[in-house]
Residue frames as qw, qx, qy, qz and C-alpha x, y, z in Angstrom:
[[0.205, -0.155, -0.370, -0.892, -21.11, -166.33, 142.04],
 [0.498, -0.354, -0.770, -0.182, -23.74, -168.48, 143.69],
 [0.452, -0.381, -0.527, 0.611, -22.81, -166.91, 146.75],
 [0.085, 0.926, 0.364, 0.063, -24.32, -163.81, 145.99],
 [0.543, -0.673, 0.093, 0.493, -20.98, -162.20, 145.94],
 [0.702, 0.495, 0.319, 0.401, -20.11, -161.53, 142.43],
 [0.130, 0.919, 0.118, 0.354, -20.16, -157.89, 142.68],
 [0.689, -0.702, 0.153, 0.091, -17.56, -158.46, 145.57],
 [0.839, 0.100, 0.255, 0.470, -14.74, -160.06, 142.94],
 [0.175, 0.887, -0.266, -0.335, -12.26, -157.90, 141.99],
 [0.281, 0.564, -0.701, -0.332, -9.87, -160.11, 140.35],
 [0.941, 0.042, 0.326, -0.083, -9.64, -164.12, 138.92],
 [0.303, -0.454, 0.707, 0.451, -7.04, -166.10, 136.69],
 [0.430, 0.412, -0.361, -0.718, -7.63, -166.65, 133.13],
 [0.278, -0.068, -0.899, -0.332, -9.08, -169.59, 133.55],
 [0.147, 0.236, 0.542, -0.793, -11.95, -168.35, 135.26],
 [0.068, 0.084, -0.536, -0.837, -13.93, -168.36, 132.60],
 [0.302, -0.663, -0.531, -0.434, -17.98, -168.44, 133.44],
 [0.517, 0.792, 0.248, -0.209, -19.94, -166.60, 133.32],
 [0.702, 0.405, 0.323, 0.489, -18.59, -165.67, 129.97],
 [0.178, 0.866, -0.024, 0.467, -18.35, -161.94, 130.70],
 [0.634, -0.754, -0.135, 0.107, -16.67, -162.32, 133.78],
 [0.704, 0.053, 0.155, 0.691, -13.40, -161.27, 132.43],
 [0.072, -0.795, -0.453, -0.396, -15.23, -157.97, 131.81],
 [0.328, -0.857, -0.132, -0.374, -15.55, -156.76, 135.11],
 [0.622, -0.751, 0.209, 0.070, -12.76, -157.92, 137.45],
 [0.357, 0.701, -0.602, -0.136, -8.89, -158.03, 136.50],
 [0.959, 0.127, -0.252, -0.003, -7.02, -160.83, 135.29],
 [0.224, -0.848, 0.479, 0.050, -3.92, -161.68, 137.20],
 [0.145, 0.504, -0.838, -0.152, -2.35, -164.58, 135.22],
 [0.592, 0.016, -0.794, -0.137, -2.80, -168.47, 135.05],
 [0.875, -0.394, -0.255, -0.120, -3.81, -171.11, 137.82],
 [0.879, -0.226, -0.070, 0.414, -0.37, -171.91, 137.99],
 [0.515, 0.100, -0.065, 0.849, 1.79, -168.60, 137.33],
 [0.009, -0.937, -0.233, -0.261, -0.61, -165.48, 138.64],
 [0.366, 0.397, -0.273, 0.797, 1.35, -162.18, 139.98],
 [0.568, -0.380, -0.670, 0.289, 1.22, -161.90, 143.45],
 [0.157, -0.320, -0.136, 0.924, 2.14, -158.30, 143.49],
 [0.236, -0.149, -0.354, -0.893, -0.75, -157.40, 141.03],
 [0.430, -0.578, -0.667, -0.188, -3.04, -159.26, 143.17],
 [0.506, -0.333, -0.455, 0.653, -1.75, -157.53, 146.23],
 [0.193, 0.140, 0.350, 0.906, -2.19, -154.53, 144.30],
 [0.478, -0.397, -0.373, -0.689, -5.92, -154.11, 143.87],
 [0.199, -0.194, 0.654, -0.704, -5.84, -154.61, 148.59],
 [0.494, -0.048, -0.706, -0.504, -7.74, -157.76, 148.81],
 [0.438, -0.538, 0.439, -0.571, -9.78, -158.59, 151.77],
 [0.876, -0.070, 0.456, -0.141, -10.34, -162.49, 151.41],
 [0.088, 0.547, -0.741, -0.379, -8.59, -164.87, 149.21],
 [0.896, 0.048, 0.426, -0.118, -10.07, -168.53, 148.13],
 [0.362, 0.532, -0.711, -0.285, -7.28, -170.66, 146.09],
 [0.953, 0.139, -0.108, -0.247, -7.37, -174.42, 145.13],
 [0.594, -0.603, 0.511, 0.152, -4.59, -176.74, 146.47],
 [0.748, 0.259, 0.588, 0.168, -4.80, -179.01, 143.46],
 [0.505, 0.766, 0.248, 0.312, -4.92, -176.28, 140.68],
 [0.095, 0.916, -0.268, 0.282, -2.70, -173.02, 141.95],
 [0.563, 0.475, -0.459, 0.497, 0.86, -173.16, 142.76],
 [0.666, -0.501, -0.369, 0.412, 1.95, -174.16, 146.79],
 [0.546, 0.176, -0.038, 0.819, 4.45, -171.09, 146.81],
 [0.007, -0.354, -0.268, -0.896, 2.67, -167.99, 145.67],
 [0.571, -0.529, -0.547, -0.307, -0.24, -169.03, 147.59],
 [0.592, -0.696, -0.364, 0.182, 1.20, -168.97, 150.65],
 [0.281, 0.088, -0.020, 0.955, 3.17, -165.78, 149.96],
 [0.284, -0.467, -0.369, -0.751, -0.51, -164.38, 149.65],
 [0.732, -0.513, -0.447, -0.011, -1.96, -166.42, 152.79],
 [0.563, -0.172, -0.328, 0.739, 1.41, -164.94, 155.12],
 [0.096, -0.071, 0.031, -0.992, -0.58, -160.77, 153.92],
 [0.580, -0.184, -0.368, -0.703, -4.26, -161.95, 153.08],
 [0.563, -0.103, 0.765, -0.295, -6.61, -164.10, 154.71],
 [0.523, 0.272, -0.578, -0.565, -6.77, -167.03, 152.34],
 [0.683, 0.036, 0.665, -0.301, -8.88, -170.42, 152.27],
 [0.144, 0.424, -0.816, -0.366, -7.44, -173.27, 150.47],
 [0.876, 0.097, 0.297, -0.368, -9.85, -176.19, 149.39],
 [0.331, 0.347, -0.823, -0.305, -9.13, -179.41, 147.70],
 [0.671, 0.003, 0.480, -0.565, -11.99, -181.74, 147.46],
 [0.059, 0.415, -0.783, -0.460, -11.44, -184.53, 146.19],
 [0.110, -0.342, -0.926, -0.118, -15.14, -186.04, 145.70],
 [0.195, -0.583, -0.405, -0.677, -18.75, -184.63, 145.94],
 [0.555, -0.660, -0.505, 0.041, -19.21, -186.04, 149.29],
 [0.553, -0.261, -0.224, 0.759, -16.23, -183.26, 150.38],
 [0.141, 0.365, 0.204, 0.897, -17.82, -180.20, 148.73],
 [0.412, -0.613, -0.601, -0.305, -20.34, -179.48, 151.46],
 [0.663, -0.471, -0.136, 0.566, -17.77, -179.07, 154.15],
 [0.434, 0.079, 0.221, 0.870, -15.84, -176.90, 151.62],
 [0.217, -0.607, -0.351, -0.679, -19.33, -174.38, 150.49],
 [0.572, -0.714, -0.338, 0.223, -19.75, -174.37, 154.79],
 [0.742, -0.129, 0.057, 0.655, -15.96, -173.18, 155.02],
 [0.141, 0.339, 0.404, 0.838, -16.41, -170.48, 151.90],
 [0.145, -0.702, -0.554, -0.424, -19.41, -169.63, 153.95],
 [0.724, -0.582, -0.084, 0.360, -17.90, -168.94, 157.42],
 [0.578, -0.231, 0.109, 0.775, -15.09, -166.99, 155.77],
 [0.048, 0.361, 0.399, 0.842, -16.83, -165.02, 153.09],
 [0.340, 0.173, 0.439, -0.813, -19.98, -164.32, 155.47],
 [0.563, 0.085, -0.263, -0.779, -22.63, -165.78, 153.65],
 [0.082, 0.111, 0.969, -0.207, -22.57, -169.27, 155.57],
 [0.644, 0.336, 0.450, -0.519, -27.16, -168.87, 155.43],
 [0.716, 0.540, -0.213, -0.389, -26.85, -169.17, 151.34],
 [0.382, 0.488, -0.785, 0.005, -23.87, -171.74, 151.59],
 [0.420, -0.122, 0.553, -0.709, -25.94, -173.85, 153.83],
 [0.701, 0.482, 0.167, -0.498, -28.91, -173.93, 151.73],
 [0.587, 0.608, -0.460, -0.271, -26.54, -175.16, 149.04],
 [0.164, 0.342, -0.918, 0.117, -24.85, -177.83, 150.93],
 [0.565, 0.000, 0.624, -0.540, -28.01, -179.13, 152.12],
 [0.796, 0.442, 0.015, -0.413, -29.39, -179.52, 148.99],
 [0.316, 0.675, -0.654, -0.129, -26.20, -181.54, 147.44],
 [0.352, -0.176, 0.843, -0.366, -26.33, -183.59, 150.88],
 [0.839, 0.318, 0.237, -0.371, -30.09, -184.85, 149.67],
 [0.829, 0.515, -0.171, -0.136, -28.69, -186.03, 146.37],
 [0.076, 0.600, -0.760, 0.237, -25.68, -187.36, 148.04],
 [0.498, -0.134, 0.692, -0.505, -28.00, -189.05, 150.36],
 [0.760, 0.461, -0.061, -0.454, -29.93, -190.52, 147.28],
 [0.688, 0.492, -0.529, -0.070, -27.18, -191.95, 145.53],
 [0.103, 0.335, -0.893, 0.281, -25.87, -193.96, 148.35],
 [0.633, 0.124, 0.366, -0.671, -29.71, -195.25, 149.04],
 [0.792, 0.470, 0.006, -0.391, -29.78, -196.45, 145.56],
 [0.139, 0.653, -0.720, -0.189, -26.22, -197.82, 145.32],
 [0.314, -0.258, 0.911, 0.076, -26.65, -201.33, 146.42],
 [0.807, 0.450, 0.240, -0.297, -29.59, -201.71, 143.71],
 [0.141, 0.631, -0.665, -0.373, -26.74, -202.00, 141.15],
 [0.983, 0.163, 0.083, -0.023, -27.33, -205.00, 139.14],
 [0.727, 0.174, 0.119, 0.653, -23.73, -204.20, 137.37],
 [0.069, -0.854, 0.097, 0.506, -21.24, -201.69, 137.63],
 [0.517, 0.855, -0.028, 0.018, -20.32, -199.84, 134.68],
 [0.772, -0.194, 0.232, 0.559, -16.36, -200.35, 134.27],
 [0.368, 0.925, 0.080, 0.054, -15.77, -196.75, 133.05],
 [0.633, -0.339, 0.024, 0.696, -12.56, -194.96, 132.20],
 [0.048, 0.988, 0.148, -0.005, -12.79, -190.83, 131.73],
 [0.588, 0.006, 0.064, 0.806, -9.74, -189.65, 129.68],
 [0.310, -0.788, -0.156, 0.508, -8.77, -186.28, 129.96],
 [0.194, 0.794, -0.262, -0.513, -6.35, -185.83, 127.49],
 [0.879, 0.469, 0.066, -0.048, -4.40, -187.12, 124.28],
 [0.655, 0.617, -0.218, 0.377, -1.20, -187.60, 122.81],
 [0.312, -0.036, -0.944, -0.105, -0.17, -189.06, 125.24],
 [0.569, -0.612, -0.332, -0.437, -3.92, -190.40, 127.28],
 [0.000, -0.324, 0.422, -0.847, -4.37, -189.40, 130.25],
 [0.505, -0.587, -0.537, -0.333, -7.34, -190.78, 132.26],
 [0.414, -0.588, 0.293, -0.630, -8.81, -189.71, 135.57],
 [0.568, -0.047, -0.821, 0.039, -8.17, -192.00, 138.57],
 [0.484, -0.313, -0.799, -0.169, -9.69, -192.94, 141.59],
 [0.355, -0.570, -0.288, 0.683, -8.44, -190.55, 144.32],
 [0.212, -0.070, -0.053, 0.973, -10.31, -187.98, 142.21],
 [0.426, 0.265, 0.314, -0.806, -13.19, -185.76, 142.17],
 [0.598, 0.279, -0.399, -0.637, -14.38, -186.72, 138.48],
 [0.457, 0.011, -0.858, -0.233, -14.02, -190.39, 139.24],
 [0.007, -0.124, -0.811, 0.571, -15.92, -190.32, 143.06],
 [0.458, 0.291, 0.064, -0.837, -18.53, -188.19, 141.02],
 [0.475, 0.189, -0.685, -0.519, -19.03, -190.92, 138.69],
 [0.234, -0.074, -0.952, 0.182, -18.98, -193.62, 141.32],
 [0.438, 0.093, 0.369, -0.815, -21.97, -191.83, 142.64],
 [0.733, 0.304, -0.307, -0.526, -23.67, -193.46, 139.78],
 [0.803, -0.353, 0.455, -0.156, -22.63, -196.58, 140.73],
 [0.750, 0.596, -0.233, 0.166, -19.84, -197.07, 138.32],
 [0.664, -0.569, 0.332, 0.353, -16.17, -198.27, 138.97],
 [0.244, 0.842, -0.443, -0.187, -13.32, -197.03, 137.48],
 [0.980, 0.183, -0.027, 0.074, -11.64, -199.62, 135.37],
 [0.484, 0.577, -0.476, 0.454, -8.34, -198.10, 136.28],
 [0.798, -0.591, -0.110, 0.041, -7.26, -199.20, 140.00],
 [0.695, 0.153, -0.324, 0.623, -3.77, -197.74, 140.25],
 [0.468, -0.582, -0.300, 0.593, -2.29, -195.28, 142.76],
 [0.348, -0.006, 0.164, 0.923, -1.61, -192.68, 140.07],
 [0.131, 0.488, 0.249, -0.826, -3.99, -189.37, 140.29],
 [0.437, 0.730, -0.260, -0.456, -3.68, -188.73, 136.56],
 [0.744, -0.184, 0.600, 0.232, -2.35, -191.71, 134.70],
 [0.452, 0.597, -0.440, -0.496, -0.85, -191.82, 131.50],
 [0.758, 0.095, 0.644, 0.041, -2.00, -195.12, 129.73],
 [0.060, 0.342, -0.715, -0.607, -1.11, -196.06, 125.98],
 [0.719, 0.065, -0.200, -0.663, -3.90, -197.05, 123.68],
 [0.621, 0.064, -0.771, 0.130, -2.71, -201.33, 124.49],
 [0.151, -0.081, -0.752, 0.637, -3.32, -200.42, 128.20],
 [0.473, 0.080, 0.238, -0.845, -6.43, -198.72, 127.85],
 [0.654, 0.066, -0.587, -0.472, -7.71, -201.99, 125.39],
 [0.379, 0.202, -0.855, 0.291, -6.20, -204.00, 128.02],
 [0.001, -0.227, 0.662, -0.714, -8.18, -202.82, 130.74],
 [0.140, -0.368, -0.899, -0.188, -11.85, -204.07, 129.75],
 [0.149, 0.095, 0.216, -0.960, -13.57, -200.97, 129.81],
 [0.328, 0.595, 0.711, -0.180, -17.76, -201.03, 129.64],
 [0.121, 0.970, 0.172, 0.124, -18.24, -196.86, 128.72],
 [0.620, 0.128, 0.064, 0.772, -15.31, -194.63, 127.60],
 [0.078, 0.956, 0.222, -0.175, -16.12, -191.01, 128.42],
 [0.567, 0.337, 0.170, 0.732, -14.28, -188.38, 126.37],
 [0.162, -0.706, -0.341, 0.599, -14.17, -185.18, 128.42],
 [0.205, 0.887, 0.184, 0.371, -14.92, -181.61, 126.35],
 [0.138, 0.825, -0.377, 0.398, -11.65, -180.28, 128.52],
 [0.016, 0.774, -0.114, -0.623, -9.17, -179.72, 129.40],
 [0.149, -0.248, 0.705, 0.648, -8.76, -181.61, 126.12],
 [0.664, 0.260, 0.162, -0.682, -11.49, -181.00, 123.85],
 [0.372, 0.029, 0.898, 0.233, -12.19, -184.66, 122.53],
 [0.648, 0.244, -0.182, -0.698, -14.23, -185.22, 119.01],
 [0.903, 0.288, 0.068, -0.312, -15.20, -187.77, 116.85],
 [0.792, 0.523, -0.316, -0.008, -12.30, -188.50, 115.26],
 [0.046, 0.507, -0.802, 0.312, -10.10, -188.77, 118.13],
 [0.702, -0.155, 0.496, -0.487, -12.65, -191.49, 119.10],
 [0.936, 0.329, 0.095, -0.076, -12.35, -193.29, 115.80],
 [0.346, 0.715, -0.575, 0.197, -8.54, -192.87, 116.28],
 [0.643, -0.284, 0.502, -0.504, -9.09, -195.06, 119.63],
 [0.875, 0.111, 0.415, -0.223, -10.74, -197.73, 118.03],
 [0.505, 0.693, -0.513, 0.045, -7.75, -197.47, 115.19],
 [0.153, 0.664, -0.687, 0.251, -5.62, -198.39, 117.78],
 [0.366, -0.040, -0.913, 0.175, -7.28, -201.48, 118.99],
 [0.299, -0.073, 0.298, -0.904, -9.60, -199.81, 121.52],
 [0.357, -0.281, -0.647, -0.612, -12.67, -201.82, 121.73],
 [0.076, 0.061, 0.616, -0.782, -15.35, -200.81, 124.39],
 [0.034, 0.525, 0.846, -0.085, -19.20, -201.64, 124.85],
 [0.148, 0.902, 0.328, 0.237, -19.51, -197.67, 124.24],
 [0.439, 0.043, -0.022, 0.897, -17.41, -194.44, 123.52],
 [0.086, -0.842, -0.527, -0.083, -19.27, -191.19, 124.79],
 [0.226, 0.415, -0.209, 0.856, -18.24, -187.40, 125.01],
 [0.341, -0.840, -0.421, 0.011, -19.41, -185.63, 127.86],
 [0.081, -0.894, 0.001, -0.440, -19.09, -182.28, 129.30],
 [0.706, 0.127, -0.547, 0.430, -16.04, -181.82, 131.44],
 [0.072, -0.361, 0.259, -0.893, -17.33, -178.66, 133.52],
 [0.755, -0.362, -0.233, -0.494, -20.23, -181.14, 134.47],
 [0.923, -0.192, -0.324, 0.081, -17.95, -183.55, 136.13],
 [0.593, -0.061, -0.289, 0.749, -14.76, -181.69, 137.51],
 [0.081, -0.560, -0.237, -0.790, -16.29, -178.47, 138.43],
 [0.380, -0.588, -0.628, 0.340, -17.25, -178.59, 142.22],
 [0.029, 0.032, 0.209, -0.977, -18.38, -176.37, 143.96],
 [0.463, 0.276, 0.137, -0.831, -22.27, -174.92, 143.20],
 [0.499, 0.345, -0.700, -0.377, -21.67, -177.80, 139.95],
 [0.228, 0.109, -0.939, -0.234, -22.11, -180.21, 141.80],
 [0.653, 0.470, 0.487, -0.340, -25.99, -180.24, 142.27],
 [0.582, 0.589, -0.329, -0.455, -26.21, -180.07, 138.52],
 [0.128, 0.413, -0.901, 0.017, -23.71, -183.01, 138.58],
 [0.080, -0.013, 0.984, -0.160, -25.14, -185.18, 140.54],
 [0.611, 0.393, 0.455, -0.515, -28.70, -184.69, 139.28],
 [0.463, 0.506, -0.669, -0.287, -26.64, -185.52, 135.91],
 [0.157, 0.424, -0.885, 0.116, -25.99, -188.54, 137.70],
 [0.460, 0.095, 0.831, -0.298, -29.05, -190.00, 138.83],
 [0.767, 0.489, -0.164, -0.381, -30.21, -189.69, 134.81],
 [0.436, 0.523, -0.727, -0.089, -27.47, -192.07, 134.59],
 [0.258, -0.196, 0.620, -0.715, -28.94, -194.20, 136.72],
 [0.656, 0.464, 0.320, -0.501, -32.04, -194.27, 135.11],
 [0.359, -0.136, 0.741, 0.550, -29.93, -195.24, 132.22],
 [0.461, 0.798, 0.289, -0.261, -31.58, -192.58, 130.25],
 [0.730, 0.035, 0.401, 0.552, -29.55, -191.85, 127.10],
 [0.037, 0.792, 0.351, 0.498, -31.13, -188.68, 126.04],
 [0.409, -0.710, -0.234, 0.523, -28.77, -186.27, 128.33],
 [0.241, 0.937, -0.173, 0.182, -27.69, -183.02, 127.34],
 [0.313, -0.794, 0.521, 0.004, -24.14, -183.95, 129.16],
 [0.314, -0.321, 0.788, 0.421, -22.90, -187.01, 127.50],
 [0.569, 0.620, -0.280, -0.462, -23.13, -188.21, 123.74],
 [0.746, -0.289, 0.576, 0.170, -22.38, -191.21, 122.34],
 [0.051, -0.672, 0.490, 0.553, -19.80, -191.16, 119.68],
 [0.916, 0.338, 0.047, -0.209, -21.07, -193.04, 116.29],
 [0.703, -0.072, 0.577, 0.409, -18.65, -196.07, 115.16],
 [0.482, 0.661, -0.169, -0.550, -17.67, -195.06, 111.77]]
């Protein structure tokens, strides 16, 4: 959309979902992970852009063998410049994707200026989901976005997505829990279900999950999220900290 191309989309997958009308105007052809290749084929597309990480290996490259398609999978901010260059070069609009990767670069360039000030890193750990948790590890965007901020993930294994058990997450001597708003929407009470279970962290905080896994255009917005954290301002419109009860 950022690309000035909106009016170009003819179709997306139902999780596509900002803008909020965007379901409106271009057709839906199914999930991330199950869309219909013949209904995309359908509506004679001239470009394609899919997501290694999110859409299915298969389909894709049934689509990529008729269409031209460009596959991204960035797996940190510092990779989404390359990627918005790429998108520009393929889609034509490489002057406005530019402009956007420059500007990202600056605040890229910022946070690695400011990194060795760190008095202390934050030991953070950014679950995802519930039942069972899920947290985000190191070899991914949401945790490289954090580390901008000079924070370290308190998980250090090899596993993308881990699935930890409320004794492993107590275990792991977290500073700042973050409780993402998707794809599980965390509240309150699954926070004071946490600290049921032994859980005990220096702070437990929701934040916004489109702010942190979102690349793309997101992350400026992100990472100017991220140098308020920094500033260790507390007053953010993107995280919250969850009251003990």
């Amino acid at each position: 959309m950022h690309l000035g191309l909106r009016s170009e989309l003819v179709a997306c997958t139902s999780f596509c979902v900002d803008p909020p009308d965007l379901h409106r105007d271009v057709v839906i052809v199914g999930g991330t992970k199950d869309f219909d290749v013949e209904k995309i084929l359908a509506l004679h597309p001239t470009h394609i852009i899919a997501n290694q990480e999110e859409n299915t290996r298969e389909p894709v490259e049934s689509l990529a063998s008729r269409v031209p398609t460009l596959v991204s999978f960035p797996k940190g901010p510092a990779d989404v410049p390359a990627m918005l260059r790429d998108m520009g070069r393929f889609l034509d609009c490489s002057d406005v994707a530019e402009q956007l990767s420059q500007a990202i670069e600056a605040q890229l360039a910022w946070c690695r200026r400011t990194d060795d000030a760190q008095e202390h890193r934050v030991r953070f750990l950014y679950l995802i989901w519930r039942e069972p948790y899920m947290a985000a590890g190191p070899d991914t965007y949401i945790s490289r976005l954090l580390e901008c901020a000079g924070w370290e993930n308190a998980y250090q294994g090899t596993e993308r997505y881990p699935t930890l058990s409320s004794a492993e997450i107590a275990a792991l001597g977290v500073d700042e829990i973050l409780l993402s708003s998707e794809p599980f929407p965390f509240r309150n009470r699954h926070a004071q279900k946490l600290r049921d279970e032994g859980v005990r962290t220096g702070s437990m905080s929701k934040i916004d999950g489109k702010t942190c896994s979102w690349f793309g255009w997101r992350t400026l917005p992100a990472l100017e999220f991220i140098r308020e954290v920094r500033d260790r301002s507390r007053n953010l419109d993107f995280i919250r900290s969850v009251p003990s009860v």
